[in-house]
C-alpha positions as CSV (number, residue, x, y, z in Angstrom):
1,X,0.0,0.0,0.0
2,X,1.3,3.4,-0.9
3,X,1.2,6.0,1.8
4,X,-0.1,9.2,0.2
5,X,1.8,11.9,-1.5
6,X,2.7,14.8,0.6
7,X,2.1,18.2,-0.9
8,X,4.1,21.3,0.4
9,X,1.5,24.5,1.7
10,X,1.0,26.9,-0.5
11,X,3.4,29.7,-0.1
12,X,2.1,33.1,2.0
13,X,1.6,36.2,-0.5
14,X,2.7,39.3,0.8
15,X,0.3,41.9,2.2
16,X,0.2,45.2,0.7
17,X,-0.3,47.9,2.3
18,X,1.9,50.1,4.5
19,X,6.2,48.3,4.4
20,X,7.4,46.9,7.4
21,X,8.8,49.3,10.4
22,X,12.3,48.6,9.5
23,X,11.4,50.1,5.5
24,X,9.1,52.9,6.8
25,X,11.3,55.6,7.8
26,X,13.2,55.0,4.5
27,X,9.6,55.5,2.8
28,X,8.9,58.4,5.0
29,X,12.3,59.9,3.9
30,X,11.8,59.6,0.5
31,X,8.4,61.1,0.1
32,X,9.3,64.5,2.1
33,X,12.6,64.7,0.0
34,X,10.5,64.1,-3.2
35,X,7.5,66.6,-2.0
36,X,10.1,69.1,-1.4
37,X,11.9,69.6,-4.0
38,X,8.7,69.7,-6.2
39,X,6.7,71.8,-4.1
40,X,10.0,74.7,-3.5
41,X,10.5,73.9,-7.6
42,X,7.1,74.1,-9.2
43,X,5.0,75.5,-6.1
44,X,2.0,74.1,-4.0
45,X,-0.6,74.3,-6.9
46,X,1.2,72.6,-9.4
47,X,2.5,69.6,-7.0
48,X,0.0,66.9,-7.0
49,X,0.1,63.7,-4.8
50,X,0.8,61.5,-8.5
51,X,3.9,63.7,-8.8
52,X,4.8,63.6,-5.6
53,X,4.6,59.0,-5.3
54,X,6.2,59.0,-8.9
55,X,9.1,60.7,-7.8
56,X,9.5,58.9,-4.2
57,X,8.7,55.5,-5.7
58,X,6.2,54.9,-3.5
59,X,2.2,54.0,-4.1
60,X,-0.1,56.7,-3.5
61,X,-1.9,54.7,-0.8
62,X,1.6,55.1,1.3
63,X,1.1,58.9,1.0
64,X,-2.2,58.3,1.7
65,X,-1.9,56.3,4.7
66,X,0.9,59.4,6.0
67,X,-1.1,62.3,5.1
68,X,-4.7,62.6,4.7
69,X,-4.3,65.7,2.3
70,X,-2.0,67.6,0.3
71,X,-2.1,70.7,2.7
72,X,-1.4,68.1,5.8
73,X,2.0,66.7,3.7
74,X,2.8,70.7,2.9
75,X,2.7,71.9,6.2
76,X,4.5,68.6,7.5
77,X,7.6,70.0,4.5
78,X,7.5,73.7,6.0
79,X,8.2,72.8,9.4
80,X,11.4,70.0,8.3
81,X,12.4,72.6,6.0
82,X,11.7,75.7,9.2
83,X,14.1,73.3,11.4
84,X,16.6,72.4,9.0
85,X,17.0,75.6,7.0
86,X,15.9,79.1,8.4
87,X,18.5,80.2,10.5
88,X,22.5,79.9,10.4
89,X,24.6,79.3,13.7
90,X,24.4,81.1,16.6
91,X,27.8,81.2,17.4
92,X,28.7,85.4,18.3
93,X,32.2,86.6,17.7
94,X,32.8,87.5,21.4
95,X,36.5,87.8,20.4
96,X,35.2,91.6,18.3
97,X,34.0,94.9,19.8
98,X,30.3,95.5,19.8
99,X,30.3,97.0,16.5
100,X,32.2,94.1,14.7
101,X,30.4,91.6,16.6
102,X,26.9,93.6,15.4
103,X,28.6,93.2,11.7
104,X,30.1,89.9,11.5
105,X,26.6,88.4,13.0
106,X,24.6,90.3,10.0
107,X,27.0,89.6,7.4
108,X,26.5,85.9,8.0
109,X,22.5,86.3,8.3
110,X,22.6,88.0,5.0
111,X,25.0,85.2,3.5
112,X,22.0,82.8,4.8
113,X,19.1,84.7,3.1
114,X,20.8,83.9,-0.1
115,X,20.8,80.3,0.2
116,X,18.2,78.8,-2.4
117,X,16.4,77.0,-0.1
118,X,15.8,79.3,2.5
119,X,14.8,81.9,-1.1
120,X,12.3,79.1,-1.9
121,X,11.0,79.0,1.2
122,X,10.0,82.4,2.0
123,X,8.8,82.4,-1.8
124,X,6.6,79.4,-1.4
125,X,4.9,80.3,1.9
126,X,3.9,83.9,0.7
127,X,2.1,81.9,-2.4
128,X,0.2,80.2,0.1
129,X,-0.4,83.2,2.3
130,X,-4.2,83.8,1.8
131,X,-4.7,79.9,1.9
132,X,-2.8,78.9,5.4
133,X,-2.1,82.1,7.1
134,X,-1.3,80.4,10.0
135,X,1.8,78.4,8.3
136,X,3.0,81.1,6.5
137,X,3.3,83.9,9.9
138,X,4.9,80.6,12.1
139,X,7.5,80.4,9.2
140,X,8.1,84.7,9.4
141,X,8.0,84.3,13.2
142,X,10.7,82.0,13.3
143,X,12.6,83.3,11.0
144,X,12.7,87.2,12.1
145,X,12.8,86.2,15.5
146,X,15.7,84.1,15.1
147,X,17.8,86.9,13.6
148,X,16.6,89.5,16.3
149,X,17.7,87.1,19.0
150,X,20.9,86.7,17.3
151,X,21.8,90.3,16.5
152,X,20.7,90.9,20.3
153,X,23.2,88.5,21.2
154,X,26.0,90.1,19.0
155,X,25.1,94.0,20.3
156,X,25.3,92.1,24.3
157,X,28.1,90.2,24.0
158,X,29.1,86.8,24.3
159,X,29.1,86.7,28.0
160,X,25.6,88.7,28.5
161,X,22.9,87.3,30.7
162,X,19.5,86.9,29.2
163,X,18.5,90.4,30.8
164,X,21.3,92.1,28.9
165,X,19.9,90.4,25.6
166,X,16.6,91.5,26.1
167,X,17.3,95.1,26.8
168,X,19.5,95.0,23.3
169,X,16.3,93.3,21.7
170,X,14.6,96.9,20.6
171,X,17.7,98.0,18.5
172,X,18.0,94.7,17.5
173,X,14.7,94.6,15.9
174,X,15.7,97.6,14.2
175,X,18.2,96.8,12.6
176,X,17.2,93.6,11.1
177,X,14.0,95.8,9.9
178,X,16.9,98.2,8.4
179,X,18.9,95.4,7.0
180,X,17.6,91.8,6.7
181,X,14.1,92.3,5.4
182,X,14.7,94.8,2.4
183,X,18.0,92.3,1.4
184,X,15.0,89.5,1.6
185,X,13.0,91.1,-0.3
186,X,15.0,91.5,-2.9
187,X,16.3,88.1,-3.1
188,X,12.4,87.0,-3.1
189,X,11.9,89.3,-6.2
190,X,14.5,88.0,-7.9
191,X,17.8,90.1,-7.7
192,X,20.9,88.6,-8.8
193,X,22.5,87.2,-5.8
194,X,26.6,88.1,-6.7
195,X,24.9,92.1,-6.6
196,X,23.2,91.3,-3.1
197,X,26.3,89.7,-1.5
198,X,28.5,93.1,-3.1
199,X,25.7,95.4,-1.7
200,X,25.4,93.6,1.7
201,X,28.6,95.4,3.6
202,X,27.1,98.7,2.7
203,X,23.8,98.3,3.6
204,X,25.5,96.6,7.1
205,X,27.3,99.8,7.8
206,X,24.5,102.6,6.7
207,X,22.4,100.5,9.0
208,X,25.2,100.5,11.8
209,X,26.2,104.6,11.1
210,X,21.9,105.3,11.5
211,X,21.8,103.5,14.4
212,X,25.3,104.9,16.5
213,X,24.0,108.0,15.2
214,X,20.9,108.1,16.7
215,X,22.4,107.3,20.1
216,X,20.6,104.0,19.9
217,X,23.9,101.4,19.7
218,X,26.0,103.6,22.0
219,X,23.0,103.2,24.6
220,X,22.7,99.9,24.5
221,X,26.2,98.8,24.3
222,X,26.0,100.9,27.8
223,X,22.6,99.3,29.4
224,X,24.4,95.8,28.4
225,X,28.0,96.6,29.9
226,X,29.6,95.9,26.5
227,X,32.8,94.0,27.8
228,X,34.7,95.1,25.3
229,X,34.8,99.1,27.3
């Protein structure tokens, strides 16, 4: 008598669906890399959620699954883009007098405003201004108050306490009103970057001349106890 045949089991299919935790964060990597670069390149309208999976290699459903709409997956973009991008170091020349420090601190702000990125940044959040309000003053927040704190830091110097910084804040905010936002703004327009960056010293010194001047650096160089006196 023959025993009977033994048959193997059918081998298990796959499930779709979302990949395994150890392939998600690669998957999660490659669809913010791929939505940013399309939505800084070709702007929020024109980026759809096709474009967007076609250039990550991924399935729509995996964008799905992430973001329930395109506005969801945009904002998610600003704020990697906020943390990764918006401000240079923080790192003040302690080493200079208050003027130099006050210089060398804008200089490298200014530098930073030229970077592509941080250009198509700004440029893509004021597109969407009227749409997500909300997004687009976080990302000016940020970014203005990260170069006030800074240029407080640089008019305080490097061994201030937090109360010297704050009394430097109101000339701080003045200059980066004087300085940093028109060089921005021209940058956003469009201006060839090689005449910003020969431009910048000047409009760094007019900025510094209005403000010692006015008796407003001299003060508070004196309120702060510049170290360098």
């Amino acid at each position: 008598m023959q025993s009977p045949s033994t048959s193997k089991a059918p081998a298990k299919r796959g499930r779709g669906g979302r990949p395994p935790a150890s392939r998600a964060g690669e998957v999660d990597r490659r669809i913010l890399d791929a939505a940013t670069q399309l939505f800084l390149r070709d702007g929020y309208d024109a980026t759809s959620f096709d474009r967007i999976a076609a250039r990550a290699n991924a399935g729509k459903a995996s964008l799905y699954v992430r973001y329930s709409t395109k506005q969801a997956l945009f904002t998610t973009v600003i704020r990697r883009m906020v943390d990764r991008t918006l401000m240079p170091s923080a790192d003040v020349p302690s080493h200079l007098p208050a003027e130099e420090r006050l210089r060398e601190t804008a200089h490298r702000l200014l530098e930073h405003a030229l970077v592509p990125e941080a250009v198509a940044l700004m440029r893509v959040c004021m597109s969407i201004a009227p749409r997500m309000p909300d997004l687009a003053r976080l990302v000016d927040r940020i970014g203005r108050e990260g170069g006030i704190a800074q240029v407080a830091r640089a008019i305080a110097g490097g061994g201030a306490t937090p109360e010297q910084v704050a009394q430097a804040r109101p000339v701080a905010e003045q200059f980066i009103d004087m300085v940093f936002i028109p060089h921005q703004m021209r940058a956003l327009v469009g201006d060839d970057r090689e005449l910003l960056r020969e431009t910048a010293p000047r409009r760094v010194d007019d900025a510094i001349v209005l403000l010692r001047n006015a008796g407003k650096l001299i003060a508070s160089e004196e309120a702060v106890g510049d170290p360098t006196r």
